[in-house]
N, CA, C and O atoms as a Tinker XYZ file with bonds, in Angstrom:
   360  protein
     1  N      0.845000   -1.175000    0.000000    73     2
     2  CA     0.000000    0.000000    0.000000    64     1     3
     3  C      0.886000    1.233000    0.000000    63     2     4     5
     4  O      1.702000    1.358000    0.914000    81     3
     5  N      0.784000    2.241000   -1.041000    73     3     6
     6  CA     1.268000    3.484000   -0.986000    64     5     7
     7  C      1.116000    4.347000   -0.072000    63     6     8     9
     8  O      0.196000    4.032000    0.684000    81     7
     9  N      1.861000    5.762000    0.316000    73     7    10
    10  CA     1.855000    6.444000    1.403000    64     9    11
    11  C      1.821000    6.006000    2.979000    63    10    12    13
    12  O      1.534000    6.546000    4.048000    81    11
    13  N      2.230000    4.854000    2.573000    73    11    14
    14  CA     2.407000    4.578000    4.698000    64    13    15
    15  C      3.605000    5.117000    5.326000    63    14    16    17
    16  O      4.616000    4.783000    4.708000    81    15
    17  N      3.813000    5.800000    6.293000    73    15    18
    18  CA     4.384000    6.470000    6.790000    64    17    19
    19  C      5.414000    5.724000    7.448000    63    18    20    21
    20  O      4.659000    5.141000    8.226000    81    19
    21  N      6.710000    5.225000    7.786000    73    19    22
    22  CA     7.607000    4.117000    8.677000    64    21    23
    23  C      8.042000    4.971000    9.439000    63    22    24    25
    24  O      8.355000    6.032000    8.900000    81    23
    25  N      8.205000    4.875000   10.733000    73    23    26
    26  CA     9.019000    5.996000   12.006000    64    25    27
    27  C     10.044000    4.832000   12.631000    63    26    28    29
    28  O      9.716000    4.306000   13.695000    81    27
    29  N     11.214000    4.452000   12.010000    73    27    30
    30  CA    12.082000    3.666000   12.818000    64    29    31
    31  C     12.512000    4.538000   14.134000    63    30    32    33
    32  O     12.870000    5.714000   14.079000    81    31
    33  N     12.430000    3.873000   15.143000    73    31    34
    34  CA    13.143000    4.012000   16.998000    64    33    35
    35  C     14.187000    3.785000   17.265000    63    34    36    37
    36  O     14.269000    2.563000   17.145000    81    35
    37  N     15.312000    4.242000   17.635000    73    35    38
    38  CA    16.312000    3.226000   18.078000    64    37    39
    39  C     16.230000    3.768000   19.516000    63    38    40    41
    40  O     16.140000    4.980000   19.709000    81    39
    41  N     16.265000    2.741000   20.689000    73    39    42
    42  CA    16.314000    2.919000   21.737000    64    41    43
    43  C     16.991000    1.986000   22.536000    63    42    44    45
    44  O     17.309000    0.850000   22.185000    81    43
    45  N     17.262000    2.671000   23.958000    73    43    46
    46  CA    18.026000    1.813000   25.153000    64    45    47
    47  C     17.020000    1.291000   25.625000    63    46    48    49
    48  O     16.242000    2.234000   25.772000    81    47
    49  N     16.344000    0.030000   26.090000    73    47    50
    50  CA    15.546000   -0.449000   26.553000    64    49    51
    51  C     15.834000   -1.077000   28.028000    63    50    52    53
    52  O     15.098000   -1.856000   28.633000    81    51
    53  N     16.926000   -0.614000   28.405000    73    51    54
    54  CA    17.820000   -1.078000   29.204000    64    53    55
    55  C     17.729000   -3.129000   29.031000    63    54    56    57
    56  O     17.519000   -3.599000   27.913000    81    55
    57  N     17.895000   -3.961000   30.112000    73    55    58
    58  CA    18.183000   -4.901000   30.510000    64    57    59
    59  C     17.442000   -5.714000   30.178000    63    58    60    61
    60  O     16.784000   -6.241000   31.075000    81    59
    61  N     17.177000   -6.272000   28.439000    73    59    62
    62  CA    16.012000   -7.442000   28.178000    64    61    63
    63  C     15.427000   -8.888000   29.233000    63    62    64    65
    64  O     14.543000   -9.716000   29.449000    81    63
    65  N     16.148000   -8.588000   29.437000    73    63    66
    66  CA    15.261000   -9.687000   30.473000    64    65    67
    67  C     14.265000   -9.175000   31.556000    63    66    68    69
    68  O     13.453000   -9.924000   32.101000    81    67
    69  N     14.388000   -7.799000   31.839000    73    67    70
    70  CA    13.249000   -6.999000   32.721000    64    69    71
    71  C     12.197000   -6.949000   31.835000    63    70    72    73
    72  O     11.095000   -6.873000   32.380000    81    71
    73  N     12.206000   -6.974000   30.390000    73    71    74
    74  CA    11.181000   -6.490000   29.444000    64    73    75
    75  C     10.141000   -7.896000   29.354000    63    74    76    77
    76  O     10.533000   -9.049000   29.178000    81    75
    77  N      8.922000   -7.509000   29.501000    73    75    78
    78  CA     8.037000   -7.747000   28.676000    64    77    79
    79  C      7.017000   -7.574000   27.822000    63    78    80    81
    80  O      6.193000   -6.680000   28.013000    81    79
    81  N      6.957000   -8.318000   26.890000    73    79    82
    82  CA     7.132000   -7.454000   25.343000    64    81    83
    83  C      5.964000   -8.381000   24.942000    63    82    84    85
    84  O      6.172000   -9.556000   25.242000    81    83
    85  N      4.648000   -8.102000   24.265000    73    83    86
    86  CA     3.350000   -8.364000   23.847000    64    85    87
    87  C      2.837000   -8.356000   22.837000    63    86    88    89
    88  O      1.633000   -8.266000   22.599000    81    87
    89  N      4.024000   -8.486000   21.869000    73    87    90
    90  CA     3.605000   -8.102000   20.358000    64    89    91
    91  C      2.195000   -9.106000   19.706000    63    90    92    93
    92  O      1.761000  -10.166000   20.155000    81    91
    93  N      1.705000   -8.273000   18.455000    73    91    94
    94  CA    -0.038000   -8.898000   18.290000    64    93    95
    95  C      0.552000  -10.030000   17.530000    63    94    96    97
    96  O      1.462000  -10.066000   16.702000    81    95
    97  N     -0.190000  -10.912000   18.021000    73    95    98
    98  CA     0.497000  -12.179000   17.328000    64    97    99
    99  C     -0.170000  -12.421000   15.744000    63    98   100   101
   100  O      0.011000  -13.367000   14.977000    81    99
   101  N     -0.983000  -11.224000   15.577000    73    99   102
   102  CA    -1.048000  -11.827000   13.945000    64   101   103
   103  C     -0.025000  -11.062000   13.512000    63   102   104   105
   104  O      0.507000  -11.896000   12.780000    81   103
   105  N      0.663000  -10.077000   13.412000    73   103   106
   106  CA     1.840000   -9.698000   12.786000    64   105   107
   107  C      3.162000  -10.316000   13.540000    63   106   108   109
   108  O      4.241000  -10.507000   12.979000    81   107
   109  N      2.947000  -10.520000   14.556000    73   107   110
   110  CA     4.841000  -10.973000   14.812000    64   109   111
   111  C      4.474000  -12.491000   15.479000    63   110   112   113
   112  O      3.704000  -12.919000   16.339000    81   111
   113  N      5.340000  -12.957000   14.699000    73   111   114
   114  CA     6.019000  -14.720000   15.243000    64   113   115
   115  C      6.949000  -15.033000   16.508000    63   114   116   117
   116  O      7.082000  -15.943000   17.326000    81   115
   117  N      7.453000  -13.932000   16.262000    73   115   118
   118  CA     9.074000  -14.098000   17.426000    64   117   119
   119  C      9.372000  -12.823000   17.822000    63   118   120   121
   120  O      9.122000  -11.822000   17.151000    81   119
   121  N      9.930000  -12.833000   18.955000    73   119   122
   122  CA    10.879000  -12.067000   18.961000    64   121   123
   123  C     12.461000  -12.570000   19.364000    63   122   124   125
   124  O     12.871000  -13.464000   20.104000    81   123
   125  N     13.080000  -11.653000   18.593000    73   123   126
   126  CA    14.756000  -12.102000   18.904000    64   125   127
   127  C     15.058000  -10.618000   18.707000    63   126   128   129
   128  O     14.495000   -9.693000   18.119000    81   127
   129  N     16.839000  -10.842000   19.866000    73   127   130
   130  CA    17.805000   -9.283000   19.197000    64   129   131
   131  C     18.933000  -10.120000   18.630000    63   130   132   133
   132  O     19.254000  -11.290000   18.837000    81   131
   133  N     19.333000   -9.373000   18.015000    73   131   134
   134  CA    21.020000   -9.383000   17.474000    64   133   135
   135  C     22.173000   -8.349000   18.151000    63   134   136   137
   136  O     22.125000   -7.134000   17.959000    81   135
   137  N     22.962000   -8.842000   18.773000    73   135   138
   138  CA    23.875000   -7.467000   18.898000    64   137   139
   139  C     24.338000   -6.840000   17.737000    63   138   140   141
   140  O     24.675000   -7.474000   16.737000    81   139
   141  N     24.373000   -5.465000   17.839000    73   139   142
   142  CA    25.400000   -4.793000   16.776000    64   141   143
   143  C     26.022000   -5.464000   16.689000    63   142   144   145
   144  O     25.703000   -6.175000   15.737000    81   143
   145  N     27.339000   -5.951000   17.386000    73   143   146
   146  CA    28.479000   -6.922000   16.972000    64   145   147
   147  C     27.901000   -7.831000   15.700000    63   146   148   149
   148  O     28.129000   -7.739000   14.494000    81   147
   149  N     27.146000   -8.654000   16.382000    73   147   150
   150  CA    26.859000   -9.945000   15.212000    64   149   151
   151  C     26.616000   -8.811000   13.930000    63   150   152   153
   152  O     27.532000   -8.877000   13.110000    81   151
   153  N     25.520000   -7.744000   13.588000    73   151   154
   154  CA    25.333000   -7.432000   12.875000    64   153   155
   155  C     26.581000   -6.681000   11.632000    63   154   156   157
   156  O     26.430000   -6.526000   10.420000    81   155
   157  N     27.349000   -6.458000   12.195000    73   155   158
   158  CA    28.816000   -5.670000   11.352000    64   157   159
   159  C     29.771000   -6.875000   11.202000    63   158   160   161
   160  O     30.923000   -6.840000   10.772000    81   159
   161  N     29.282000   -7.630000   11.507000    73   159   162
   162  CA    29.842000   -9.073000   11.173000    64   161   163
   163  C     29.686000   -9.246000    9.717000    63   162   164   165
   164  O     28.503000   -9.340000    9.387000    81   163
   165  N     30.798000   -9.335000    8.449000    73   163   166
   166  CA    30.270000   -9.609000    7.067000    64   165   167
   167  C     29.751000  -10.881000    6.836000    63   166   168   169
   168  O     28.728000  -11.004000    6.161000    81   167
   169  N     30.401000  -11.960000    7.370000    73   167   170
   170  CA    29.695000  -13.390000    6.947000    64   169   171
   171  C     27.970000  -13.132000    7.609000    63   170   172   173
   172  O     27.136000  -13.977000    7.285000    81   171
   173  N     27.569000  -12.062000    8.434000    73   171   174
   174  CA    26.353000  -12.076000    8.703000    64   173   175
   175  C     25.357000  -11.276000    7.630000    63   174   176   177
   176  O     24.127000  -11.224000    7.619000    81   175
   177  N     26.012000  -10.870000    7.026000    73   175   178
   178  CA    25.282000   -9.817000    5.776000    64   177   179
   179  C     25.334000  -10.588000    4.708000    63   178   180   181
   180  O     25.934000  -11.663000    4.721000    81   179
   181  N     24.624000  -10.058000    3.521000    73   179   182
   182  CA    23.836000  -10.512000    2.653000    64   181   183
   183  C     23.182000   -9.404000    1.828000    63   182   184   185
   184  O     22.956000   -8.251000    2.193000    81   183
   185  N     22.904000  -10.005000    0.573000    73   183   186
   186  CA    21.891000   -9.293000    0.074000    64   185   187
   187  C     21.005000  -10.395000   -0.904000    63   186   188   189
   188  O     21.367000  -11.521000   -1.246000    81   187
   189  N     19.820000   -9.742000   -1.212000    73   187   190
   190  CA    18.659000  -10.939000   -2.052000    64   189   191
   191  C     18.453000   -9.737000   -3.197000    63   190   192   193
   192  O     18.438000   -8.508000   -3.278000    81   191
   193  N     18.288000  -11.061000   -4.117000    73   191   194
   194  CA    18.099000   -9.924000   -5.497000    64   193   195
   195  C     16.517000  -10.281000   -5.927000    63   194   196   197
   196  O     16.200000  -11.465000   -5.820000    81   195
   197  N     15.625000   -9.449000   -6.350000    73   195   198
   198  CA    14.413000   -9.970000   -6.899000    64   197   199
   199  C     14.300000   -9.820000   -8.292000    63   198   200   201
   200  O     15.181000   -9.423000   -9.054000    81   199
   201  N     13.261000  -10.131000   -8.545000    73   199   202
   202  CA    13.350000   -9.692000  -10.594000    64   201   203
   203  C     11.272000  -10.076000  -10.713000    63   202   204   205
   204  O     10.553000  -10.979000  -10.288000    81   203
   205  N     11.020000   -8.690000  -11.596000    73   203   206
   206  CA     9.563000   -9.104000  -11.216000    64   205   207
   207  C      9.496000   -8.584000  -13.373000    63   206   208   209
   208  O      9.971000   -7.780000  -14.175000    81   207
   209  N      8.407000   -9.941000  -13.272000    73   207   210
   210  CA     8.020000  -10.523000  -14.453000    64   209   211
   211  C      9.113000  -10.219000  -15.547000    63   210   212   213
   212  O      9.027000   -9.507000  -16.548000    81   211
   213  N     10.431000  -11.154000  -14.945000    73   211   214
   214  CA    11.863000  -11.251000  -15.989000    64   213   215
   215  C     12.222000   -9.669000  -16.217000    63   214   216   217
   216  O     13.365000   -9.661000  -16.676000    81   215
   217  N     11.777000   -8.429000  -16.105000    73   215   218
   218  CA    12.655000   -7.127000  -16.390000    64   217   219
   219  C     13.178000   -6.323000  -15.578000    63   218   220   221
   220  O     14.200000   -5.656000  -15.739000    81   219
   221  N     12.055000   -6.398000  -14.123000    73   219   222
   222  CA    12.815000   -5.195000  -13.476000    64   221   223
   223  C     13.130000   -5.881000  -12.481000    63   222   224   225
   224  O     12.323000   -6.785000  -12.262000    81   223
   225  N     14.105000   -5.814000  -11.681000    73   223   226
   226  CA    15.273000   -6.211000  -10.709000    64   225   227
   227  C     15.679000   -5.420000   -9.656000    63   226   228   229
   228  O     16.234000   -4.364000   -9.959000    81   227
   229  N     15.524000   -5.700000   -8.426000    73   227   230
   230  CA    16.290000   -5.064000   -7.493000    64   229   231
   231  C     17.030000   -5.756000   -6.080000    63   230   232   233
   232  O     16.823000   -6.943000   -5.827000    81   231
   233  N     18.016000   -4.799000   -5.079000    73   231   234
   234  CA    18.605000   -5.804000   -4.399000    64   233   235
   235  C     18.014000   -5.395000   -2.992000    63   234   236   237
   236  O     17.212000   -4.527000   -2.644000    81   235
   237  N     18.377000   -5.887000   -2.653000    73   235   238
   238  CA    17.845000   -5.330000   -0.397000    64   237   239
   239  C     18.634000   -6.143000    0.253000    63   238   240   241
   240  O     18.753000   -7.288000   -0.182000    81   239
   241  N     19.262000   -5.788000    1.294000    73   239   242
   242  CA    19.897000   -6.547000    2.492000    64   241   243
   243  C     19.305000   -7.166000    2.740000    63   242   244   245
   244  O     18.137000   -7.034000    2.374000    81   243
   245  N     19.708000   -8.313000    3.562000    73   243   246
   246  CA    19.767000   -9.671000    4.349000    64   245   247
   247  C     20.571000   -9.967000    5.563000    63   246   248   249
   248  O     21.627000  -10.577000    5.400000    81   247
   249  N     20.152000   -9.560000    6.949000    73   247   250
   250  CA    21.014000  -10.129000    7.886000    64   249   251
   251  C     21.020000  -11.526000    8.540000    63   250   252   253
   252  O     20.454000  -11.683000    9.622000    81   251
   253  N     21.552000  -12.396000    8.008000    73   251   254
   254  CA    21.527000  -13.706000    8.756000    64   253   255
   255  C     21.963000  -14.104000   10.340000    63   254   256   257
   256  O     23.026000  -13.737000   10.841000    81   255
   257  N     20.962000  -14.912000   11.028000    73   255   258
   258  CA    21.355000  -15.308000   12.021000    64   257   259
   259  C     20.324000  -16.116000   12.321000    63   258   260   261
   260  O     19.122000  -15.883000   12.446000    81   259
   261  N     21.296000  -17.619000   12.472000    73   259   262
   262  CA    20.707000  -19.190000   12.393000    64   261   263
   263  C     19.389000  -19.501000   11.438000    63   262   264   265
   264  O     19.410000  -19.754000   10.234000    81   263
   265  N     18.218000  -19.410000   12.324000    73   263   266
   266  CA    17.158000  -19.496000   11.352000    64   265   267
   267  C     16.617000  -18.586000   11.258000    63   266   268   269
   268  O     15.569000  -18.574000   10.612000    81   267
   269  N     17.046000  -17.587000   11.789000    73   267   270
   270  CA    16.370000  -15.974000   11.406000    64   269   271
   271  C     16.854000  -15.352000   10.441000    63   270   272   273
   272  O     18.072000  -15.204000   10.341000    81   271
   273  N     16.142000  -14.952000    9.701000    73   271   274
   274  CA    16.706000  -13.904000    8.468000    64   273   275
   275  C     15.672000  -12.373000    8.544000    63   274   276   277
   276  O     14.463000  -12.203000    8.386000    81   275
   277  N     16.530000  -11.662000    8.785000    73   275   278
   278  CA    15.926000   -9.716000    8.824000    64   277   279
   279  C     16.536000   -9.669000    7.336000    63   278   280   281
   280  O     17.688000   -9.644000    6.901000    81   279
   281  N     15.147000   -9.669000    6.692000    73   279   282
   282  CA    14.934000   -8.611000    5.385000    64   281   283
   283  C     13.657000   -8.390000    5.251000    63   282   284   285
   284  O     12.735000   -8.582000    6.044000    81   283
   285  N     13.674000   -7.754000    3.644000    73   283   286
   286  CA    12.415000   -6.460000    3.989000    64   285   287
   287  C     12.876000   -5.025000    4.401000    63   286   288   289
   288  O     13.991000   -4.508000    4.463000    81   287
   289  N     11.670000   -4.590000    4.649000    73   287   290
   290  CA    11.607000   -2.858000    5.182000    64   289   291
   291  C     12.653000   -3.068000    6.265000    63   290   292   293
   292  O     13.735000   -2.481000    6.251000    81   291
   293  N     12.262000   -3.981000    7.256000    73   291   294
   294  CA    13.420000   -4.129000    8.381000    64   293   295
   295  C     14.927000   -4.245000    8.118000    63   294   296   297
   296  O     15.675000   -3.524000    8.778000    81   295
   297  N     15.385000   -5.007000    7.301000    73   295   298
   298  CA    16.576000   -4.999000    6.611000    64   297   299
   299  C     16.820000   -3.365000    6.620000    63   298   300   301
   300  O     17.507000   -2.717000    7.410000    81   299
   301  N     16.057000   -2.909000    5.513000    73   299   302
   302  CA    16.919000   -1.411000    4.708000    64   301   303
   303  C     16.728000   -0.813000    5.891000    63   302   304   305
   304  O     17.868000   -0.400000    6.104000    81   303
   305  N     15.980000   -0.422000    6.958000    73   303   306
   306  CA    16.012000    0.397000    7.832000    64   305   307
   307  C     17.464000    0.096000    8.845000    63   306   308   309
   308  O     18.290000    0.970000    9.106000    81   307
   309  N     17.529000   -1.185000    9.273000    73   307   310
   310  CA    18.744000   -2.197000    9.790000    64   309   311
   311  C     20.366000   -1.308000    8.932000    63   310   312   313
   312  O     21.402000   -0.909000    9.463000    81   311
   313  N     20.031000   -1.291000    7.834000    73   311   314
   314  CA    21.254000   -1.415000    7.113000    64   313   315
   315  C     21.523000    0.041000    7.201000    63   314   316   317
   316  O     22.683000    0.387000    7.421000    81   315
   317  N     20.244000    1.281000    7.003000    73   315   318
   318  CA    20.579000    2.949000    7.125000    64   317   319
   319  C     21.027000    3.255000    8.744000    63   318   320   321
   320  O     21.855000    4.128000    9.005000    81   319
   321  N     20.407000    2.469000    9.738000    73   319   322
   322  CA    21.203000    2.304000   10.873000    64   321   323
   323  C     22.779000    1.725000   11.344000    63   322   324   325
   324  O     23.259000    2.485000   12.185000    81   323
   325  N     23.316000    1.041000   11.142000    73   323   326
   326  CA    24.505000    0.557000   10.747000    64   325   327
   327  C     25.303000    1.691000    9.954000    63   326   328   329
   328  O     26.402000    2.145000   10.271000    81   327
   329  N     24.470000    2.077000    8.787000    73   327   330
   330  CA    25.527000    3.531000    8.505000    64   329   331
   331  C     25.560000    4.334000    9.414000    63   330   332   333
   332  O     26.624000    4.493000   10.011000    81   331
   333  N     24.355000    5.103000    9.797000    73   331   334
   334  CA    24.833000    5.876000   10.630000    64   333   335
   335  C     25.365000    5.458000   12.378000    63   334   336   337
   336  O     25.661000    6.216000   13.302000    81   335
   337  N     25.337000    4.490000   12.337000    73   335   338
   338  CA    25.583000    4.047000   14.185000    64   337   339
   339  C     27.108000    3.756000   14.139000    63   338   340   341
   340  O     27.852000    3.877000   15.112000    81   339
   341  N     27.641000    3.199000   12.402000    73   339   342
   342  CA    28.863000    2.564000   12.774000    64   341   343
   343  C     29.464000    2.990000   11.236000    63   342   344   345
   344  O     29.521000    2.058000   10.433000    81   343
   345  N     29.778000    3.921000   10.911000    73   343   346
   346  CA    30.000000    4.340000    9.309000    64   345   347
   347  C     31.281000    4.342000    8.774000    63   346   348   349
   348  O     31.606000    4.681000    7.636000    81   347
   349  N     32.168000    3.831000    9.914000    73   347   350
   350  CA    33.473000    3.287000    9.475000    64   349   351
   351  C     34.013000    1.678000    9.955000    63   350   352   353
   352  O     35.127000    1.254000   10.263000    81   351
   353  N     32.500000    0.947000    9.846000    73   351   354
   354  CA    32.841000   -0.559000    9.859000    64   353   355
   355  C     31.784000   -0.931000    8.795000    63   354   356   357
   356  O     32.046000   -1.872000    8.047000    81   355
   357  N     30.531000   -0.229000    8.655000    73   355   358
   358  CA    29.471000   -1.033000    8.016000    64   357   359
   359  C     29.629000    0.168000    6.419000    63   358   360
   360  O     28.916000   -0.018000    5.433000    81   359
């Protein structure tokens, strides 16, 4: 759907294990974090290429970790964070 508005957060949430967290279970399956570390990790990056009806083509990040994979909107937002959080590793 066109015009939806995305407001990415980055926040200290302090000490995950104090948190509990209620997400609606028809949109979210899981929750997991990644540390930054893992994430500026290159064997943890990636990218996926698409191609829609054989002409037009494009790429988007991929952060791997085990059976989780962040791509999507989450990816590119993931990846404009990493520039700016860490812009002389990522």
């Amino acid at each position: 759907q066109q015009g939806q508005l995305v407001a990415p957060v980055v926040a200290n949430l302090g000490a995950l294990e104090r948190l509990t967290l209620t997400p609606n279970p028809d949109e979210v399956e899981e929750i997991f974090t990644l540390p930054l570390a893992h994430l500026l990790r290159e064997e943890n990056q990636g990218y996926t290429h698409f191609r829609t009806a054989g002409r037009y083509g494009y790429t988007l990040p991929v952060f791997l970790n085990g059976p989780h994979r962040v791509w999507g909107l989450t990816a590119v937002i993931t990846e404009l964070t990493l520039e700016l959080l860490a812009p002389d590793r990522y």
